[in-house]
N, C-alpha and C positions, 0 to 999 in steps of 0.2 A: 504493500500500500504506500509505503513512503518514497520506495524508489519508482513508483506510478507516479505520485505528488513532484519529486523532482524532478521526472523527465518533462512533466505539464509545465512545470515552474519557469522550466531554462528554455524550451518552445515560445511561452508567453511573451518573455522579455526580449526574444527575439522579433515580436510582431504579430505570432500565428493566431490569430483572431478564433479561428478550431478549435486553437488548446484549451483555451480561456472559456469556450463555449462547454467545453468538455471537463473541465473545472467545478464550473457550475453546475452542470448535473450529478456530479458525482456529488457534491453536497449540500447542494439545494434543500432536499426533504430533512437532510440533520438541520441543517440549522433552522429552517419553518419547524419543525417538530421540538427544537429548543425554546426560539421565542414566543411561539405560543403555549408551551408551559410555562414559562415565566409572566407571558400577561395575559395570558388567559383569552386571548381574542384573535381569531384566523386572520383576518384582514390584514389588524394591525400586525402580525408576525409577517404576513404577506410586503407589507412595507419596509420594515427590518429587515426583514431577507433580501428584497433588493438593496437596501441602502450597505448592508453590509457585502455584498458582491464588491459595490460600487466601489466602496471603501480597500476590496481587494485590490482593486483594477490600477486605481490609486496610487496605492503605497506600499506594490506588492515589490518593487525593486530594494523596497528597505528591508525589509526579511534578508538577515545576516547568514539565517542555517535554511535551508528548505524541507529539512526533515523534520523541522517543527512547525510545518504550517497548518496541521490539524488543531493546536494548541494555539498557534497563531489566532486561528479564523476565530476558535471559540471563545478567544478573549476579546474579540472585536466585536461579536453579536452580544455578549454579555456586558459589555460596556454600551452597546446602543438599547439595550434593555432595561440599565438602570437609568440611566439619561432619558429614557421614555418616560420612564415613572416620574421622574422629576421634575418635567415637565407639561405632566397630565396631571397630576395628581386632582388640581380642583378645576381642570377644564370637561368642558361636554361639547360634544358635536351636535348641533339642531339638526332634528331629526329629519326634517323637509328637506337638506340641503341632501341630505344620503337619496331619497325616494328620489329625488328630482335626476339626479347626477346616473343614476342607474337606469331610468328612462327614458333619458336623452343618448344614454352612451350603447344601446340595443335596443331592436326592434322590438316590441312589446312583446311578442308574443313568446320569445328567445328570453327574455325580461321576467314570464310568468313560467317560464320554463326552468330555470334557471333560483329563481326563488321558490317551485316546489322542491328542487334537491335540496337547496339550502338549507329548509326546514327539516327535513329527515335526517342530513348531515347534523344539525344542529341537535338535534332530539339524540343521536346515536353518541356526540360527542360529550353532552349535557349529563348521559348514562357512564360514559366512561371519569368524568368527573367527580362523579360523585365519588364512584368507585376507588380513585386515584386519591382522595383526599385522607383516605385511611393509611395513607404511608408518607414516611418522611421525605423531603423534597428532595433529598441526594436522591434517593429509590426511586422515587416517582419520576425524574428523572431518566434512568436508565432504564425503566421499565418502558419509556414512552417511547425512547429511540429503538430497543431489542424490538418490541412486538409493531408498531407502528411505521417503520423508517426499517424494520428485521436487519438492523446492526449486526454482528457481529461480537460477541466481547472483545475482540481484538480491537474491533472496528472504534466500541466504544472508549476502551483505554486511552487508544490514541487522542482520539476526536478532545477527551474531560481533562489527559493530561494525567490517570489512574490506572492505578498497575491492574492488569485482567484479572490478576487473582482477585482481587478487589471487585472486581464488575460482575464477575460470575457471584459471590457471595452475597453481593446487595438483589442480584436477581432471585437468587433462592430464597433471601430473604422474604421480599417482597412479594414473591409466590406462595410463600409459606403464611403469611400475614393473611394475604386474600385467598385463601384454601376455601371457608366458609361460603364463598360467591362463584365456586368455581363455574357454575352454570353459564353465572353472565356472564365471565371471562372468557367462557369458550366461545359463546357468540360474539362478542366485541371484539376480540382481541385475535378472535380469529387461530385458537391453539387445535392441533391436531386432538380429535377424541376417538375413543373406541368406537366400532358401529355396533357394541351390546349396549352403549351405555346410550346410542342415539337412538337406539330401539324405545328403551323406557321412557325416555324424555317426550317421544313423540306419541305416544301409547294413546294420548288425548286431541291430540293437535290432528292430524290426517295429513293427505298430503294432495297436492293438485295436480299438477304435470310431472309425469315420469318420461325421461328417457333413457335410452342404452347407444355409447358410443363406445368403437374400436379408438383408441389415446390417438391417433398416427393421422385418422381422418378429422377428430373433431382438435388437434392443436393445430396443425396445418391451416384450417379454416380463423381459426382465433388468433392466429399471429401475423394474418391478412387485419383481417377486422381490427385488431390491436394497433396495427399502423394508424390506420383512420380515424380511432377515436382517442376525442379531445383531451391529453394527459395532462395540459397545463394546470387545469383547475381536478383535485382527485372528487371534489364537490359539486361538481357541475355535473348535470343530467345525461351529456352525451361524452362522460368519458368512459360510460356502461356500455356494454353491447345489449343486445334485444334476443331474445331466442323464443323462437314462436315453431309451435309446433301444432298441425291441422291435418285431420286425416294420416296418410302417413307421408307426408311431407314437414321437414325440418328445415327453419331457416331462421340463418342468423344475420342479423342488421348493427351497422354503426355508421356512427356520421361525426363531424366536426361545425356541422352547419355548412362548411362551402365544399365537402365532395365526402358523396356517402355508398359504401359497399351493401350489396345484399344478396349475399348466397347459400344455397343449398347445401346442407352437410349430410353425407349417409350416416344413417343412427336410424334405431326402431324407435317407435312412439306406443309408449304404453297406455301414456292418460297426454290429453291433449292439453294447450296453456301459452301463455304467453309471461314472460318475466325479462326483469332488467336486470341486469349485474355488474360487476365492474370487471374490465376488459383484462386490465392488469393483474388482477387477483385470479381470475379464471385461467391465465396462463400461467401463471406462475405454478400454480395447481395440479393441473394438467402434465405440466415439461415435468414435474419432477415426480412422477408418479412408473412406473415399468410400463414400458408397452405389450407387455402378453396378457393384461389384466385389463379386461372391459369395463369401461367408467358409466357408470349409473348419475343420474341428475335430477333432484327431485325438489320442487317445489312446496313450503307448505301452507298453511289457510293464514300464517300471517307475515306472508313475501318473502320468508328466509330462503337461501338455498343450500341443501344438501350436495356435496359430490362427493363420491363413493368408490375407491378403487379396493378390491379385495376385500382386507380388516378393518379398511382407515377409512374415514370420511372426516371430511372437512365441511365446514356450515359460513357462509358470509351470507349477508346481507344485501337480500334485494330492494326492488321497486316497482310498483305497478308500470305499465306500460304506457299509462295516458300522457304523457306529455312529451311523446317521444315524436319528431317528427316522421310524417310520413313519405317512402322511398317510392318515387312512382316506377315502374315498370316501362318493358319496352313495348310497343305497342309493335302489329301487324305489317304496319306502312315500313318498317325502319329498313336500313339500306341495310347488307349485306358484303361487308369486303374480306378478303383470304389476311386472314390472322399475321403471317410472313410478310406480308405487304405492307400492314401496318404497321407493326414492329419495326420494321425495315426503317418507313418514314421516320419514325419518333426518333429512332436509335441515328439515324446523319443528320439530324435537326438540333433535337433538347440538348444538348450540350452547349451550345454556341446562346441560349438564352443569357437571362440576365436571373441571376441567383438570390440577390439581394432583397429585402425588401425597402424599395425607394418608388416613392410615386412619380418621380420623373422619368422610369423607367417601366415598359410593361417586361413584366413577368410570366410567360407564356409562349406558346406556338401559336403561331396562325396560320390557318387552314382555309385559302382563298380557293374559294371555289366558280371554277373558270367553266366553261362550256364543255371544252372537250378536257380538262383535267382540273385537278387540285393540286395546287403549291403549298408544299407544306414550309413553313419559313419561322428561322428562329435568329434572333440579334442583341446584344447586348450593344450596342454602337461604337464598338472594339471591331468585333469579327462577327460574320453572319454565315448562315449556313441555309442551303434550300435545295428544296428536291422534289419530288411528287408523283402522283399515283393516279390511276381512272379515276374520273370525274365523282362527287360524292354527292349523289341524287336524293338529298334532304327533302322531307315534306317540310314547306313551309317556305322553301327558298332561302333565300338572302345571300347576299357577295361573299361573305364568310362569315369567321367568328375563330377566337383565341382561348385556348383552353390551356389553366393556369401548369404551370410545371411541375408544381406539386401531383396533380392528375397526372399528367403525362410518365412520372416515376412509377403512379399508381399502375397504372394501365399496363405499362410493360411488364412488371412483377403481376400481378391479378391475371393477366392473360399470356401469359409466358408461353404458355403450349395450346394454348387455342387454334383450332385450324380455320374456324368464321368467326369474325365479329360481327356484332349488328347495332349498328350506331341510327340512334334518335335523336331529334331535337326538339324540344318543349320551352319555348317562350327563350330563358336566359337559359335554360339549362340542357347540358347534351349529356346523353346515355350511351353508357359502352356496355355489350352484355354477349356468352358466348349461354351454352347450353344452361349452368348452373350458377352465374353472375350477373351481378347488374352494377355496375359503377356509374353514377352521377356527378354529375361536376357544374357549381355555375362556369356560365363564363365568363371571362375579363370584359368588360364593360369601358370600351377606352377603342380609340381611333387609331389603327396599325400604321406604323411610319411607312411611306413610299417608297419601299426597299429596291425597287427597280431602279430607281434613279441612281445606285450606289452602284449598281453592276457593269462594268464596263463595257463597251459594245462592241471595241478591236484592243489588239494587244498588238506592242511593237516586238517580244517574243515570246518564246514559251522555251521551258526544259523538262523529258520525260524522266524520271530517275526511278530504280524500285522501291514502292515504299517502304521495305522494311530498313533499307540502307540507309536510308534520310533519317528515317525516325531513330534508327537506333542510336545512329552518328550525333544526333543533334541531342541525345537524352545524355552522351555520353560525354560533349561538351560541356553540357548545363551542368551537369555532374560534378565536374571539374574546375567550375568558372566560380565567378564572385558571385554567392549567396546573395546580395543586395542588389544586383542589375540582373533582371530577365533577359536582357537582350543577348540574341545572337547575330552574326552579319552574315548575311549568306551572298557570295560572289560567284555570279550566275553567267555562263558563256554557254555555250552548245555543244562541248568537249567534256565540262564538268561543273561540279558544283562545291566551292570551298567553302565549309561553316565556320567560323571564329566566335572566340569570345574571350575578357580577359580574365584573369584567375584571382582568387580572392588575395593570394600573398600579397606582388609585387606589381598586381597590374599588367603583366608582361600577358603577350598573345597566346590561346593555343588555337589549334585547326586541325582541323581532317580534311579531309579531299575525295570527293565519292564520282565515279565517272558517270554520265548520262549517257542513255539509250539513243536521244537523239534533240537536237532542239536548234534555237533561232534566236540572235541576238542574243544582249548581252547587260547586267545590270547588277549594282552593288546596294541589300536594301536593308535594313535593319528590322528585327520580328521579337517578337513577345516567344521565348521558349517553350513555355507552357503551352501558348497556347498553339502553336506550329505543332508541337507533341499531341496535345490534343486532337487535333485537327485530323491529322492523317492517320490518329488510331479509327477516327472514323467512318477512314474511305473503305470500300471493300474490296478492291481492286489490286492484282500485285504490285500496280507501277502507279504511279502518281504525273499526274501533269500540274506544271507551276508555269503561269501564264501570269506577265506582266507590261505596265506601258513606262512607267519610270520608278525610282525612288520613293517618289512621294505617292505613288497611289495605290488603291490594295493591289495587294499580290490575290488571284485566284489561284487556289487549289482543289482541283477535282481530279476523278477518277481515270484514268487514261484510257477513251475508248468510250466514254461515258460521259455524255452532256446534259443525261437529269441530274444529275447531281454536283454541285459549284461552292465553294467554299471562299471565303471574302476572310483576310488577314491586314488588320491598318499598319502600315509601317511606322516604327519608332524611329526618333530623332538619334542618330547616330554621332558621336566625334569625329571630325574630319581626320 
């Protein structure tokens, strides 16, 4: 764990935005699951928790040792925890101002959606409260991080700054303490129990939907689903999946609000139902359970759920189904294209989008839909990429429409091996669905830049090379050159193609020399590394054509042989 912490620490401070992102989620839920035991209120922990990131991001060059930054971090949140109180102590927040700010900032009905989880989280957390107040704060404590945040005591040693032997003591303590509740424990806290001792407890309660799944087929389906729903908030309605079961037909649903899955999973249906659960819990479940043992799922008369593998069964906590939005289906009219085809599209496109989230930029593909074909086209106003397929004969029309990236990842994992798709479109929103899927997506709502005008219409020449000799050569450069300058130069004649680039030491030059198959003219142009690598991991072609008119204008690269397919690369400002 620590030398995990230092490899992230010494990435950070070199720039890598990733590492820092991957920082935070490694210990996001500790420290929210700290400061809201400290003050006792989700939100405001939700506050602290960014401010204390924030405070990483900060001041994290001052950290002397990095193997003490789990001690670090927790002296930073426990220091914005008592400076909370100090500063709340006789303040109140007017309650109109909360109601108003929460209606203005979602659509109402995501609003009233949103505030029924809230209420049930609250009720569940209100139970665990109470419960927790029966033990000393050290205990309550590592009881909150073990079963809530499922630390580790290693995890927690580190994290408090406490020898493990220590951490393990106060948890048997504190389990020892709460023996007399163990009931509610099991349900809250979510502890593995007996299926003799689930038998008794249920002896009066009954049960409502039963099913039976093979582990292989129903995690498979759950770690699709799992992608799609909402993990930011573990409170909010739609970071549950939906499992509805009718006749003998099983399907499970999840969504995030802007693109939602709905697929069929093989399992028998014993007793029919529909229940919510959370996505996260239900895999975690499931992964760690043997695959020769069929998993049981049952429902009972007051929303819990049971899942059952073998001896064990496990019980969390559902939700009715009512305020889960509803997944429309594809309908009859919908077009019909070969699975490979579309993959095809996505895969020489989404990459060349724009990744970030910046409203000056659309985030998306666009799928222009032409007479006799569709252009599929993707740009970050760096490098662009385009390509296209038989015309896409929508009901309803329109010139096109842009479907966000995130979809576009979706769609190629969700139909990986599909051999037809059948794509719909409804109002803003477009449907991808093969035999036993249905993915939904809005779309980007935003005017597509006129990427035509960027493409050049003659070239003064071109060079064919193979692509694996460029790319390897140019990955091989970058390798070796200054970690702080992307750039490569590539010096282009009809005989060959020399890459350079200078090296981190002393600035001095290196190069390779790769000979071409055949080409025209002659030109010296400067390129983004990455993204040249990128680029031609994309083509599928064994040779690559690089077609240019001068220095200053993109380089095209596309497939040799192959004119659907065009790749646009802007040139970087080189040293004379």
């Amino acid at each position: 764990m620590r030398n995990d912490d230092v490899a992230l620490i010494q990435r950070i401070l070199t720039g890598d935005e990733n590492a820092f992102a991957s920082l935070v989620r490694k210990y996001q839920g500790q420290v929210h699951a700290f400061a809201r035991r400290k003050i006792g209120d989700f939100q405001i922990a939700e506050d602290i928790t960014q401010e204390t990131f924030l405070q990483v991001y900060q001041k994290l060059e001052t950290l002397e040792d990095p193997t003490l930054f789990s001690k670090w971090l927790y002296a930073i949140v426990n220091h914005l925890c008592i400076a909370w109180f100090r500063k709340n102590r006789l303040q109140t927040e007017p309650l109109e101002e909360i109601c108003i700010l929460g209606i203005e900032t979602e659509p109402y009905s995501r609003y009233i959606a949103s505030e029924h989880a809230k209420i049930a989280a609250e009720a569940q957390r209100d139970l665990v409260e109470k419960l927790l107040t029966k033990l000393k704060e050290r205990d309550r404590k590592v009881i909150t991080l073990h079963y809530f945040e499922e630390m580790t005591s290693l995890e927690i040693s580190e994290f408090l700054g406490v020898s493990e032997n220590t951490i393990k003591s106060r948890i048997r303590r504190a389990r020892q303490q709460l023996k007399k509740y163990q009931s509610i424990i099991q349900e809250v806290l979510d502890i593995r129990i007996e299926r003799k001792d689930c038998f008794y407890n249920h002896l009066n309660e009954g049960f409502g939907m039963k099913l039976t799944f093979e582990k292989d087929d129903l995690l498979a389906s759950l770690q699709v689903l799992e992608s799609v729903a909402n993990r930011q908030d573990t409170a909010h309605i739609l970071s549950n999946v939906l499992i509805q079961a009718e006749g003998s037909t099983i399907e499970c649903m999840a969504t995030d609000a802007e693109i939602g899955i709905r697929m069929k999973v093989d399992g028998t249906v014993k007793a029919e139902g529909t229940i919510l659960v959370s996505a996260e819990k239900l895999v975690d479940i499931v992964k760690a359970w043997p695959a020769e043992k069929p998993i049981d799922l049952a429902t009972t008369t007051d929303d819990q759920v049971e899942i059952t593998s073998g001896d064990s069964t496990r019980k969390i906590v559902g939700f009715p189904d009512k305020e889960f939005p509803q997944l429309p289906s594809v309908g009859t009219e919908a077009f019909a294209i070969n699975g490979e085809i579309l993959r095809s599209v996505l895969h020489k496109t989404g990459f060349a989008a724009y990744t970030k989230e910046d409203r000056r930029f659309i985030n998306g593909l666009y799928f222009n839909l032409l007479e006799d074909r569709t252009e599929v086209v993707a740009t970050d106003a760096v490098q662009l990429a385009l390509t296209h397929c038989e015309p896409l004969k929508l009901s309803g029309g329109g010139d096109g429409f842009i479907v966000p990236l995130k979809a576009v990842k979706e769609i190629e994992r969700t139909f990986a091996n599909a051999s037809e798709i059948r794509i719909s479109r409804i109002e803003n929103q477009i449907l991808f669905a093969d035999a036993d899927t249905t993915l939904t997506t809005r779309l980007v709502d935003a005017e597509y830049p006129e990427y035509d005008s960027v493409i050049p219409a003659s070239f003064e020449g071109h060079v064919v090379v193979p692509k694996a000799s460029i790319m390897d050569t140019t990955r091989d450069i970058f390798a070796r050159a200054n970690p702080r300058n992307a750039l490569v130069c590539l010096e282009i004649n009809p005989q060959q193609i020399r890459i350079s680039a200078k090296t981190s030491e002393t600035e001095d030059e290196i190069h390779e020399t790769l000979a071409a198959e055949s080409g025209t003219g002659s030109v010296r142009i400067g390129l983004n590394a990455q993204m040249l690598i990128e680029t031609l991991s994309h083509i599928e072609t064994a040779s690559v054509s690089l077609a240019f008119r001068n220095a200053m204008k993109p380089l095209v690269v596309k497939p040799s042989g192959d004119e659907g397919h065009i790749c646009l690369l802007t040139p970087m400002i080189m040293d004379s």
